[in-house]
N, CA, C and O of each residue as an XYZ file, in Angstrom:
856
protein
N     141.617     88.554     75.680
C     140.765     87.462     76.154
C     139.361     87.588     75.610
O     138.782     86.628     75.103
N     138.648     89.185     75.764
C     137.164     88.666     74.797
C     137.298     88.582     73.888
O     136.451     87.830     73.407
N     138.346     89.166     72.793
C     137.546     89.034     71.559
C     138.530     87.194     71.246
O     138.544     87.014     70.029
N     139.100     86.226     71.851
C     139.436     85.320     71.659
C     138.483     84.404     71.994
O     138.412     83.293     71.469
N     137.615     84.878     72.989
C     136.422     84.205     73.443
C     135.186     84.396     72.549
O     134.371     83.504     72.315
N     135.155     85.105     72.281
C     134.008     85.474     70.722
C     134.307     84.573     69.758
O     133.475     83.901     69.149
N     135.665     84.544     69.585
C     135.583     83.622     68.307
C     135.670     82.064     68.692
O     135.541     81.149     67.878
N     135.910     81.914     70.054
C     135.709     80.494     70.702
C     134.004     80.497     70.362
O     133.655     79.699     69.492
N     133.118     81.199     70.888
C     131.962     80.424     70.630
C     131.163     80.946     69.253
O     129.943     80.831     69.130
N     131.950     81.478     68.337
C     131.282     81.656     67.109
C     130.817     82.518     66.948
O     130.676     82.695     65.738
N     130.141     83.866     67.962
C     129.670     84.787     67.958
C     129.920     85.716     67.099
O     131.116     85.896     66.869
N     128.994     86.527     66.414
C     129.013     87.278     65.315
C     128.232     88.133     65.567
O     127.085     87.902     65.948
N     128.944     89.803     65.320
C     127.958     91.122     65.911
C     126.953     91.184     65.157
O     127.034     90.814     63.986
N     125.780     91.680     65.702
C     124.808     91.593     64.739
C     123.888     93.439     64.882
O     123.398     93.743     65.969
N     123.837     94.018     64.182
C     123.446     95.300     63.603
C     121.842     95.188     63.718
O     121.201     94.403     63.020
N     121.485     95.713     64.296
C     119.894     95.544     65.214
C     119.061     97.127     64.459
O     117.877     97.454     64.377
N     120.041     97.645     64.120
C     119.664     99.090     63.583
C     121.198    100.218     63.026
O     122.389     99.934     62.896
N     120.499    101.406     62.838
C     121.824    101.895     61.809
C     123.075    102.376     63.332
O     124.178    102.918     63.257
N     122.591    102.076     64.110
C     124.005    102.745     65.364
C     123.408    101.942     66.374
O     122.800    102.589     67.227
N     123.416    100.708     66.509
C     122.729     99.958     67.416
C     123.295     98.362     67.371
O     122.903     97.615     66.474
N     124.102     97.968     68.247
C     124.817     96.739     67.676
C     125.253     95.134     68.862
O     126.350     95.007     69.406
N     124.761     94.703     68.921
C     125.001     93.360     69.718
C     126.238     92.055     69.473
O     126.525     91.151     68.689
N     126.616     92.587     70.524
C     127.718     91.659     70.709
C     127.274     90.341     71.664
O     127.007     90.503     72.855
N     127.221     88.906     70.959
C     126.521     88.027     71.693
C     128.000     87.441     72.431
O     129.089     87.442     71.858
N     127.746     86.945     73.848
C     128.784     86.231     74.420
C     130.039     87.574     74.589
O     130.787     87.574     75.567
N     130.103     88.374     73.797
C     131.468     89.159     74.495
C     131.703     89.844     75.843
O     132.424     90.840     75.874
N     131.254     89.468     76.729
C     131.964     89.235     78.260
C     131.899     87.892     78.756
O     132.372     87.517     79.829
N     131.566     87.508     78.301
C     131.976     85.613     78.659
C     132.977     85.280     79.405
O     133.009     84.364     80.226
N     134.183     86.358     79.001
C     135.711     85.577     79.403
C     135.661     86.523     80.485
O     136.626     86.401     81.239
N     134.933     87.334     80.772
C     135.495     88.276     81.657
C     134.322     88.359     82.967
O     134.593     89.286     83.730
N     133.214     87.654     83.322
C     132.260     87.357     83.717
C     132.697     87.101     85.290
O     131.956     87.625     86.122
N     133.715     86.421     85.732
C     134.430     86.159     87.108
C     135.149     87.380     87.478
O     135.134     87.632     88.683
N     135.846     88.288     86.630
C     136.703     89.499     86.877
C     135.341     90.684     87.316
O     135.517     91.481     88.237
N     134.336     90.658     86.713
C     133.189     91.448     86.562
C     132.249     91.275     88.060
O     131.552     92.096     88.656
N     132.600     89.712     88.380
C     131.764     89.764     89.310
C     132.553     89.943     90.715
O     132.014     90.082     91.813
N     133.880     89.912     90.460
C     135.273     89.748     91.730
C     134.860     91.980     91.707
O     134.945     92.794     92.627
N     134.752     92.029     91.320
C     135.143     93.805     90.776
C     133.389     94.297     91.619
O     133.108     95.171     92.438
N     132.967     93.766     91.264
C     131.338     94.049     91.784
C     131.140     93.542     92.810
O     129.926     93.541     93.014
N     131.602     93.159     93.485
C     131.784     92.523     95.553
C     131.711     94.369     96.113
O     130.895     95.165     96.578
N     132.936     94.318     95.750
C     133.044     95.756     96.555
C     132.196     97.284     96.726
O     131.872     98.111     97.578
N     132.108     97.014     95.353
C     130.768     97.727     94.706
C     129.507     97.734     95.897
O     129.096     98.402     96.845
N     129.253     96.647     95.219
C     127.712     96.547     96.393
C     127.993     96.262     97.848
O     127.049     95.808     98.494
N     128.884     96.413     98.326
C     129.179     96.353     99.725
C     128.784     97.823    100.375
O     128.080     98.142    101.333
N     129.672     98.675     99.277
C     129.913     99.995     99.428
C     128.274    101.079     99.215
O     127.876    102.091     99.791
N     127.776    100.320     98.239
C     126.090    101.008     97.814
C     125.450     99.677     97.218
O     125.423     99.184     96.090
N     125.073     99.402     98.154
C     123.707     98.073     98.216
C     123.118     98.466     96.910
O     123.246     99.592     96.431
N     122.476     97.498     96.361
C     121.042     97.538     95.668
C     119.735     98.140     96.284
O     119.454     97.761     97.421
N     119.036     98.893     95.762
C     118.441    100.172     96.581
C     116.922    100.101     95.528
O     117.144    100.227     94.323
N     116.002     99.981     95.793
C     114.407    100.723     94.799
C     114.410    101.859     95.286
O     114.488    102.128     96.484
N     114.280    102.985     93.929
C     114.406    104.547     94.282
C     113.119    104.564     94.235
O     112.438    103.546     94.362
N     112.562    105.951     94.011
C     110.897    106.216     93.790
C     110.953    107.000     92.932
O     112.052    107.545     92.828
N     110.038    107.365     92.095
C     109.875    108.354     90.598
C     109.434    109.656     91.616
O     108.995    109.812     92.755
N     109.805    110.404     90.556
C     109.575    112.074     91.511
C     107.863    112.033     92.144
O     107.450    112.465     93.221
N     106.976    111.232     90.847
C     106.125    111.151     91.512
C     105.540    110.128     92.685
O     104.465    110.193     93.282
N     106.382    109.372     92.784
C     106.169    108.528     94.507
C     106.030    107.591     94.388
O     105.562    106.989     95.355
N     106.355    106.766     93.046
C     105.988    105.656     93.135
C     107.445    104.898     93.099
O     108.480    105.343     92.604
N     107.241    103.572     93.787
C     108.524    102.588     93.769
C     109.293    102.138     92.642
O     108.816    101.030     92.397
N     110.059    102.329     91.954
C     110.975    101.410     90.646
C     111.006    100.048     91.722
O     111.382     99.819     92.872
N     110.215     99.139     90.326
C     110.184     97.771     90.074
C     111.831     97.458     90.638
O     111.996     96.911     91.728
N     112.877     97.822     89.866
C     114.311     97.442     89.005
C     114.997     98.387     90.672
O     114.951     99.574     90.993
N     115.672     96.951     91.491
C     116.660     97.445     92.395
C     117.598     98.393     91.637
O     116.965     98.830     90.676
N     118.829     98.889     91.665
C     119.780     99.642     91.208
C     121.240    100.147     92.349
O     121.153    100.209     93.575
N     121.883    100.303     91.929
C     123.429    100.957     91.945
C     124.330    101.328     91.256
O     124.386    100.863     90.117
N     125.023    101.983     91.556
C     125.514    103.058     90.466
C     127.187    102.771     91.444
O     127.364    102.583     92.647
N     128.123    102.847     90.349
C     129.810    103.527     90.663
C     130.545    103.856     89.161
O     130.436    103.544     87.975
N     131.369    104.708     90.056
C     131.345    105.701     88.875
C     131.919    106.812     89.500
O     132.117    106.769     90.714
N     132.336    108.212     88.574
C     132.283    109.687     89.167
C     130.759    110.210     89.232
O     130.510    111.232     89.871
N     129.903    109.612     88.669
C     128.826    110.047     89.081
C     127.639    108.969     88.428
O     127.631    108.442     87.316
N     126.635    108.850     89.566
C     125.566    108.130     89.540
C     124.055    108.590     89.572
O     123.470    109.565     90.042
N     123.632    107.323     88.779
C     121.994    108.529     88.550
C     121.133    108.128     89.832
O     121.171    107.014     90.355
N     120.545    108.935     90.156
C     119.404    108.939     90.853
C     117.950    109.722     90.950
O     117.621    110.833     90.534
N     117.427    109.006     91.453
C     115.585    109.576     90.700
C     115.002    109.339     92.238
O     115.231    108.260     92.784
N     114.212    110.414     92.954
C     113.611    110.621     93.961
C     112.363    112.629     93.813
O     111.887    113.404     92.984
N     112.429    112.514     94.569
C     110.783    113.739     94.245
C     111.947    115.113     93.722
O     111.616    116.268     93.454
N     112.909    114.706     93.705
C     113.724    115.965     93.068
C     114.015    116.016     91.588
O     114.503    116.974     90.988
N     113.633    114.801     91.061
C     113.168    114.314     89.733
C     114.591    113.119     89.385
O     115.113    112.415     90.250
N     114.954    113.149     88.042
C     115.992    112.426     87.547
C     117.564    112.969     87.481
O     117.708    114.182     87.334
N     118.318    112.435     87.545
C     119.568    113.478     87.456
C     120.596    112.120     87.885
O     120.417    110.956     88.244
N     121.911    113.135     87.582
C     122.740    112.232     88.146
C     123.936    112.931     89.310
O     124.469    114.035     89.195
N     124.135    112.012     90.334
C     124.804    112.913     90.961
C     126.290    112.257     91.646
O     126.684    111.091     91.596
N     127.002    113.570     92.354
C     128.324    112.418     92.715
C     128.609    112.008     93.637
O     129.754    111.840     94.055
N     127.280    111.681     94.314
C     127.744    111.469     95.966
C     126.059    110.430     95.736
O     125.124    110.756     95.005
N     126.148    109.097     96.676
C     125.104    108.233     97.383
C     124.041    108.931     98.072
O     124.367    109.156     99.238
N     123.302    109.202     97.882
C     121.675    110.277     98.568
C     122.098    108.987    100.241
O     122.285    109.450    101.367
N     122.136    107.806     99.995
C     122.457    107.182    100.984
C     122.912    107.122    102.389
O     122.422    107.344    103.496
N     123.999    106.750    101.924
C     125.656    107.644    102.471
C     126.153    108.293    102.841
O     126.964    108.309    103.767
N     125.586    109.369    101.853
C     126.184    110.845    101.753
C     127.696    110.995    100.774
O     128.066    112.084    100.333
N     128.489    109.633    100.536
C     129.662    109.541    100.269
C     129.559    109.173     98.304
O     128.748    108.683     97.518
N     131.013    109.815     98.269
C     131.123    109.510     96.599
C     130.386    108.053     96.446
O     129.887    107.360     97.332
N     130.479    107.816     95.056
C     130.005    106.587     94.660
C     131.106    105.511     94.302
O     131.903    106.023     93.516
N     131.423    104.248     94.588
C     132.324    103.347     94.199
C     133.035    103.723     92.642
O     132.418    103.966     91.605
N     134.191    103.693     92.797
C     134.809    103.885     91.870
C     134.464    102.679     90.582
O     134.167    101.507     90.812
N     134.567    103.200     89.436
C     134.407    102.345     88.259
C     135.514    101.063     88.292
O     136.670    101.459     88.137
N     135.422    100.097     88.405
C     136.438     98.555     88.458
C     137.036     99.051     86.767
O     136.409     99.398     85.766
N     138.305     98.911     86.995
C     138.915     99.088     85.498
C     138.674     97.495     84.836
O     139.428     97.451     83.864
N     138.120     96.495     84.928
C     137.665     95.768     84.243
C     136.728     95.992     83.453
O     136.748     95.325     82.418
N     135.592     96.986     83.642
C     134.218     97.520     83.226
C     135.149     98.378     82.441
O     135.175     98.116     81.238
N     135.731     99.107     82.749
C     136.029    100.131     82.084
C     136.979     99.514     80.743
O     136.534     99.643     79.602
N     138.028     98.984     80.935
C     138.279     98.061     79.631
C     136.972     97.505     78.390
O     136.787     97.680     77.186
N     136.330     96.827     79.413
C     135.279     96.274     78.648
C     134.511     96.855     77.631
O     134.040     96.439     76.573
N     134.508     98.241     78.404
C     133.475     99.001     77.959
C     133.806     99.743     76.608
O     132.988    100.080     75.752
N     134.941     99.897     76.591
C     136.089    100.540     75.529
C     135.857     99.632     74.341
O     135.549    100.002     73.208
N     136.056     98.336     74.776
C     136.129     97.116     73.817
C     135.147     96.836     72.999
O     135.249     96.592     71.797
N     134.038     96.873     73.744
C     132.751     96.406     73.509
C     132.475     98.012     72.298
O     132.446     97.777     71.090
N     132.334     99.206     72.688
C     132.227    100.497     71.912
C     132.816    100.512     70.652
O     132.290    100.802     69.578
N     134.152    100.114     70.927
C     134.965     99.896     69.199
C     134.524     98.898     68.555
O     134.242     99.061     67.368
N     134.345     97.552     69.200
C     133.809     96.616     68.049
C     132.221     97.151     67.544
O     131.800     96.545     66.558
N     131.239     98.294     68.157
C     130.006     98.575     67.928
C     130.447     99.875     66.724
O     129.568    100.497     66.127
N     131.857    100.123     66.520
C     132.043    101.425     66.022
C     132.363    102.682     66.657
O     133.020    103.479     65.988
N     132.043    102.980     67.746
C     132.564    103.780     68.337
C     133.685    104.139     69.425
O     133.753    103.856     70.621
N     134.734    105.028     68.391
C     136.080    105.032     69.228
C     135.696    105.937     70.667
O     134.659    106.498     71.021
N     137.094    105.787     71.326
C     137.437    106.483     72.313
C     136.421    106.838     73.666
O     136.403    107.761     74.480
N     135.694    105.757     73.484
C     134.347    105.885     74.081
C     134.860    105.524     76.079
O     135.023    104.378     76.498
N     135.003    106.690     76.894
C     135.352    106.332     78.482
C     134.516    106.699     79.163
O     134.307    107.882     79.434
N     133.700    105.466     79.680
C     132.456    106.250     80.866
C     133.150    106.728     81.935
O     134.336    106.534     82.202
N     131.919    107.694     82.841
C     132.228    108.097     83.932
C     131.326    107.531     84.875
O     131.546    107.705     86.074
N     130.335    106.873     84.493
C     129.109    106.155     85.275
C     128.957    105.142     84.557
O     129.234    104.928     83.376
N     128.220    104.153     85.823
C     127.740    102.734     85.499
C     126.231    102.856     86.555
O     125.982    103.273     87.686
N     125.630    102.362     85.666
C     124.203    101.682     86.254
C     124.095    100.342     86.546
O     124.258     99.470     85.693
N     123.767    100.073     87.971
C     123.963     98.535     87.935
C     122.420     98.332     88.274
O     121.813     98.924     89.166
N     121.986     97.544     87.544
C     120.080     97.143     87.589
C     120.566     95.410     87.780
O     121.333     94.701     87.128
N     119.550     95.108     89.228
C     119.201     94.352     89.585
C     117.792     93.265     89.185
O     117.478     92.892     90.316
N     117.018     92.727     88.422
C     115.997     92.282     88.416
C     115.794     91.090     88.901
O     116.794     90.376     88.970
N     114.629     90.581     89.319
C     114.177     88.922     89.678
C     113.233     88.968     88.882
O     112.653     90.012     88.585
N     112.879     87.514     88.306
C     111.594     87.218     87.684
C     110.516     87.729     88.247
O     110.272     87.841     89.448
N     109.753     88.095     87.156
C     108.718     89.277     87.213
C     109.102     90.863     86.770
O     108.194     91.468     86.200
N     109.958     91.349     86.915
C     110.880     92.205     87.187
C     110.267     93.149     85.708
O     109.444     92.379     85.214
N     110.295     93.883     85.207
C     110.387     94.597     83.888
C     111.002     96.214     83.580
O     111.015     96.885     84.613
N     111.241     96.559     82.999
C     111.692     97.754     82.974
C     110.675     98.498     81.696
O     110.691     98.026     80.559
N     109.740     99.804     82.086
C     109.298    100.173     81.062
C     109.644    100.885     80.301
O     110.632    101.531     80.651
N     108.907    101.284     78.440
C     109.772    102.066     77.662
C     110.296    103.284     78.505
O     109.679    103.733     79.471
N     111.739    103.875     77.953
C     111.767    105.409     78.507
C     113.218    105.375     77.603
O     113.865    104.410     77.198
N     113.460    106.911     77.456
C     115.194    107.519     76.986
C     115.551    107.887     78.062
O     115.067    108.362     79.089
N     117.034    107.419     77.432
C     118.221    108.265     78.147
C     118.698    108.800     78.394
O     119.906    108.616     78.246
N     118.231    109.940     78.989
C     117.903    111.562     78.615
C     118.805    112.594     79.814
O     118.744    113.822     79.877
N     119.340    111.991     80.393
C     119.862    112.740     81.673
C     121.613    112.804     81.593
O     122.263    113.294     82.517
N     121.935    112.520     80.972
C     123.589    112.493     80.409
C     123.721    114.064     79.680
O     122.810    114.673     79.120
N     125.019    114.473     79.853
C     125.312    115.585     79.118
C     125.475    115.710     77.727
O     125.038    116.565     76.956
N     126.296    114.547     77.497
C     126.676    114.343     75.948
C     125.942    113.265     75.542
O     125.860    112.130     76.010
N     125.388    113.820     74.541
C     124.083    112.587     73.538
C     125.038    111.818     72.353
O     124.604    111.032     71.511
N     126.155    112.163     72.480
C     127.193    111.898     71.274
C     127.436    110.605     71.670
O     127.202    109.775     70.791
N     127.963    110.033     73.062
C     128.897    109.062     73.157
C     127.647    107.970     73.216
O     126.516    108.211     73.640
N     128.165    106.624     72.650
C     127.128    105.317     72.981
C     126.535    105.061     74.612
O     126.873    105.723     75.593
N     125.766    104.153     74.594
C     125.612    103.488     75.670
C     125.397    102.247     75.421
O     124.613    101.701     74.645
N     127.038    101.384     76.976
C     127.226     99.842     76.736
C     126.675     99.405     77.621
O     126.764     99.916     78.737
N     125.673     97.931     77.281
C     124.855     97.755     78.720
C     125.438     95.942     78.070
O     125.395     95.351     76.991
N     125.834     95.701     79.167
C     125.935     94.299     79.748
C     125.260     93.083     80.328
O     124.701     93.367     81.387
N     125.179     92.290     80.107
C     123.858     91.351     80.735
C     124.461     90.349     81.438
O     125.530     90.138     80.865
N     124.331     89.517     82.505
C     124.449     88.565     83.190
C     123.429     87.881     84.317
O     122.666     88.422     85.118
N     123.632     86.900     84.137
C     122.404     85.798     84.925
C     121.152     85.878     83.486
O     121.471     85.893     82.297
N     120.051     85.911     83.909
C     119.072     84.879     83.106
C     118.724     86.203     81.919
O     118.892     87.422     81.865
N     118.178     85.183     81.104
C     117.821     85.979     79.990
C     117.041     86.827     80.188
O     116.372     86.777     81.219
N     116.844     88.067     79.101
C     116.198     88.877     78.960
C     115.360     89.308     77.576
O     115.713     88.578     76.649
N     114.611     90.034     77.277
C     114.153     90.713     76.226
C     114.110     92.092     75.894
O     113.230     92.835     76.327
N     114.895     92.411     75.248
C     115.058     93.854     75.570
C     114.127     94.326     74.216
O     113.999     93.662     73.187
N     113.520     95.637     74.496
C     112.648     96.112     73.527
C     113.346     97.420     73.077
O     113.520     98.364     73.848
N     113.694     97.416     71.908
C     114.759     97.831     70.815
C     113.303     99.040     70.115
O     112.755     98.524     69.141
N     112.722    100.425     70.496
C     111.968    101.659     70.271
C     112.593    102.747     68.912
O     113.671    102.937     68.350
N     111.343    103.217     68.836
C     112.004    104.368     67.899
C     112.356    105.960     68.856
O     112.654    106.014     70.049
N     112.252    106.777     68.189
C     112.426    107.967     68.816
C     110.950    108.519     69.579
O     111.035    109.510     70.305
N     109.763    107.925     69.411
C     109.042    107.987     70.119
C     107.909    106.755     70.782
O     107.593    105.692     70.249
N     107.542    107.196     71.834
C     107.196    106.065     72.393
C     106.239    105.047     71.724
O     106.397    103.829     71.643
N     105.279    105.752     71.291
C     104.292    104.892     70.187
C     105.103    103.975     68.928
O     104.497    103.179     68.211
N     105.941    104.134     68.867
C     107.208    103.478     67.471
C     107.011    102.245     67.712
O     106.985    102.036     68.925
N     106.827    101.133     66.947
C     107.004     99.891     66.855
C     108.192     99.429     67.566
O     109.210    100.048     67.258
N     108.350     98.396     68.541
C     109.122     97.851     68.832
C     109.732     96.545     68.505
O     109.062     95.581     68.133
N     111.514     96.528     68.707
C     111.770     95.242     68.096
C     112.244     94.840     69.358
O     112.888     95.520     70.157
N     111.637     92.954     69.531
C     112.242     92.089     70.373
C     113.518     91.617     70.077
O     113.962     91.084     69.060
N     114.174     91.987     71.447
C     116.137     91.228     71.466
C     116.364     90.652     72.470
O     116.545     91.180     73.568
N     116.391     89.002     72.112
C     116.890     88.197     73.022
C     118.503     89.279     73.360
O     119.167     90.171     72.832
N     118.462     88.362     74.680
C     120.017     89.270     75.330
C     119.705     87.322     76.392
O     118.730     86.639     76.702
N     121.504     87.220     76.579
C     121.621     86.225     77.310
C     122.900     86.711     77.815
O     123.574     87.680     77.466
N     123.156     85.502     79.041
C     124.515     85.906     79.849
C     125.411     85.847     78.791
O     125.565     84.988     77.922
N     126.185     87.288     79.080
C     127.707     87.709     78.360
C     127.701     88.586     76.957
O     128.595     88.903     76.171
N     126.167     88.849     77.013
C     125.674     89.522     75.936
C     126.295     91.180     75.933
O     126.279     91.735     77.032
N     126.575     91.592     75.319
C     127.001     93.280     75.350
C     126.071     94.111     74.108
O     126.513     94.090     72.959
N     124.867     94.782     74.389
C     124.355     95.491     73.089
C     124.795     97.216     73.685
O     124.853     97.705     74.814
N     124.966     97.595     72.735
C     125.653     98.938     72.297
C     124.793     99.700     71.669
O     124.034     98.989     71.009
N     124.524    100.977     71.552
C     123.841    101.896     70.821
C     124.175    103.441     71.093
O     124.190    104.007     72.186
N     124.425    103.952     69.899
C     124.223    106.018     70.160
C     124.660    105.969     68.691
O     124.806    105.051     67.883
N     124.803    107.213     68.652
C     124.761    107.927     67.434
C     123.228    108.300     67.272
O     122.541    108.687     68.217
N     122.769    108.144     65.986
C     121.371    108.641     65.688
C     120.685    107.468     66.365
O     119.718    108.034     66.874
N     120.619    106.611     66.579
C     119.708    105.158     67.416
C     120.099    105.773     69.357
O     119.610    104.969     70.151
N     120.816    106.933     70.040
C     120.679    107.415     71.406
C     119.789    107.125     71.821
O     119.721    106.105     72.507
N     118.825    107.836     71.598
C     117.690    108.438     72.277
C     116.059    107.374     71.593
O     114.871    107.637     71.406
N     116.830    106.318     71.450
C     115.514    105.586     70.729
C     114.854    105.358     72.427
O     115.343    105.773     73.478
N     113.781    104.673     72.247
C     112.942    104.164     73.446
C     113.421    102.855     73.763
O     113.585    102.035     72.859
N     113.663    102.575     74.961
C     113.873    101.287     74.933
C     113.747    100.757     76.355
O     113.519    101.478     77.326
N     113.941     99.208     76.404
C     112.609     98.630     77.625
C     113.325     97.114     78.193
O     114.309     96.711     77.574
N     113.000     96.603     78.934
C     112.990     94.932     78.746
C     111.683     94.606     79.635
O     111.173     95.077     80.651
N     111.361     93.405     78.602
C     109.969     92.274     79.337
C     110.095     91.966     80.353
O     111.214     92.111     80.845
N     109.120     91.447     81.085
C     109.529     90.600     82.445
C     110.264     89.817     82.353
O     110.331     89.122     81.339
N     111.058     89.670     83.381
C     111.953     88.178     83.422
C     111.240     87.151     83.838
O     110.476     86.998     84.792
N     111.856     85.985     82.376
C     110.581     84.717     82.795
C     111.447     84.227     84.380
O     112.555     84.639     84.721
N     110.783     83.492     84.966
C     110.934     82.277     86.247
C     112.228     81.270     85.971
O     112.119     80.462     85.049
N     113.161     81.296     86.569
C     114.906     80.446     85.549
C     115.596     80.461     87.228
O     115.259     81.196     88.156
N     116.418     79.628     87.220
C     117.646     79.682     87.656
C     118.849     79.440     86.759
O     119.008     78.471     86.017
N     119.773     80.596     86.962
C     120.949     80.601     85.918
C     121.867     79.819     86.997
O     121.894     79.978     88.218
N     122.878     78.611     85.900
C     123.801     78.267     86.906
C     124.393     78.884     87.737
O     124.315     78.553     88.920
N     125.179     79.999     87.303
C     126.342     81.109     87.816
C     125.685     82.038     88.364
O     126.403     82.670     89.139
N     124.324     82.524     88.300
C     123.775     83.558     88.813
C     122.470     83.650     89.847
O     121.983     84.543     90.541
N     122.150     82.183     89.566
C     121.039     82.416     90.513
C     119.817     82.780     89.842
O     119.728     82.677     88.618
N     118.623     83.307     90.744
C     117.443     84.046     90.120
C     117.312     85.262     89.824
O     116.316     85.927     90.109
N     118.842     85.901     88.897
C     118.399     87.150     89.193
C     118.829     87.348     87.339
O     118.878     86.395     86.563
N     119.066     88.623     87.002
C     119.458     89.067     85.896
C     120.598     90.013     86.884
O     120.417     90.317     88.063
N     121.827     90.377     86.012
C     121.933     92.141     86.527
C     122.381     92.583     85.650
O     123.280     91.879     85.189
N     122.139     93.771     84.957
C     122.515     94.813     84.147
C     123.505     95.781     84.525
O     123.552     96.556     85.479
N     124.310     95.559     83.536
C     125.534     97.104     83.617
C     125.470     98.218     82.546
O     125.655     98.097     81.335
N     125.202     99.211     83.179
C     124.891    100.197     81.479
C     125.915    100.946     81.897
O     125.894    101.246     83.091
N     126.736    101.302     81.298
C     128.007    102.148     81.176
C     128.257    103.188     79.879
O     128.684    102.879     78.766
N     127.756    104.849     80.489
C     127.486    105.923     80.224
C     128.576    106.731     80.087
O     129.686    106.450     80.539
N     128.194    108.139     79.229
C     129.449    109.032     79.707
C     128.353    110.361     80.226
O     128.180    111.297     79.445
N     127.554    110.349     81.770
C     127.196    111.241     81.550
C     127.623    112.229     82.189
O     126.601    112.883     82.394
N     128.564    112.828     82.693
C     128.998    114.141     82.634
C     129.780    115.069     81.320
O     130.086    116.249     81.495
């Protein structure tokens, strides 16, 4: 069904850098399964603002399912396998994501790619996420697939250090951009979200980044 839906709307991957690759529209077809799969999810671990070790609030709600989920509070960054919440494991990964995620990795080039975590980022207009790496995963080898749905975004595409010129990437609903290999550990960001209502989504954006970090 996605890659039949890719070629329904013409979409063509486009190479953003040398291990860095955008798939426009490829969750399109799968956008109702994604969001039937994500009910339970957030039932189970709400959307939550953590705080940086040093005390301040993240802008960017979040949830995590998975075998293990990240979390950031005065104990610093890490990822772990139980809800600080709760106390309880974290929602299991929806094998829809997990298909996806497979799918989306091979058409970017990279085989055999199976997360064990998902990041689910929440934003509303205004919302931004600043530069930073992805630095808390075990293996720097495997990609990371991040997913987009509801209103557009801009994602800021870094070098290996923060001062590096940045490149602007539209991202819209059903968008899938991909990156690892030597492009891992680049810096990377998104703008505020402009002011929109998306038909299907409302005022929000939400992001799925799907990791392998244990």
């Amino acid at each position: 069904m996605i890659q039949s839906d890719l070629d329904l709307f013409g979409s063509q991957p486009q190479r953003l850098a040398s291990h860095t690759v955008l798939l426009p529209g490829f969750a399109l077809g799968e956008v109702e399964a994604l969001l039937d799969a994500l009910r339970p999810v957030l039932r189970a671990a709400p959307f939550r603002h953590m705080h940086t070790p040093g005390g301040l609030r993240m802008a960017v709600a979040l949830t995590n399912c998975g075998r293990l989920g990240w979390v950031s509070d005065a104990r610093g960054y890490r990822y772990s396998p139980t809800d600080p919440v709760s106390g309880q494991p974290w929602p299991a990964l929806p094998p829809v994501l997990l298909e996806l995620a497979g799918k989306a990795a091979r058409a970017a080039g990279f085989d055999d790619f199976v997360p064990d975590a998902c990041l689910v980022n929440h934003y509303l207009p205004g919302t931004r996420l600043s530069l930073h790496q992805d630095r808390d995963e075990h293996d720097f080898g495997q990609p990371i697939v991040s997913v987009s749905l509801g209103l557009p975004a801009v994602f800021l595409l870094g070098g290996q250090q923060r001062s590096d010129r940045t490149q602007r990437v539209p991202l819209s609903h059903g968008d899938v951009l991909v990156w690892g290999g030597e492009d891992r550990l680049r810096f990377h960001g998104v703008l505020p979200i402009k002011p929109g209502v998306h038909p299907r989504m409302g005022e929000r954006r939400i992001n799925l980044t799907l990791r392998k970090a244990g």
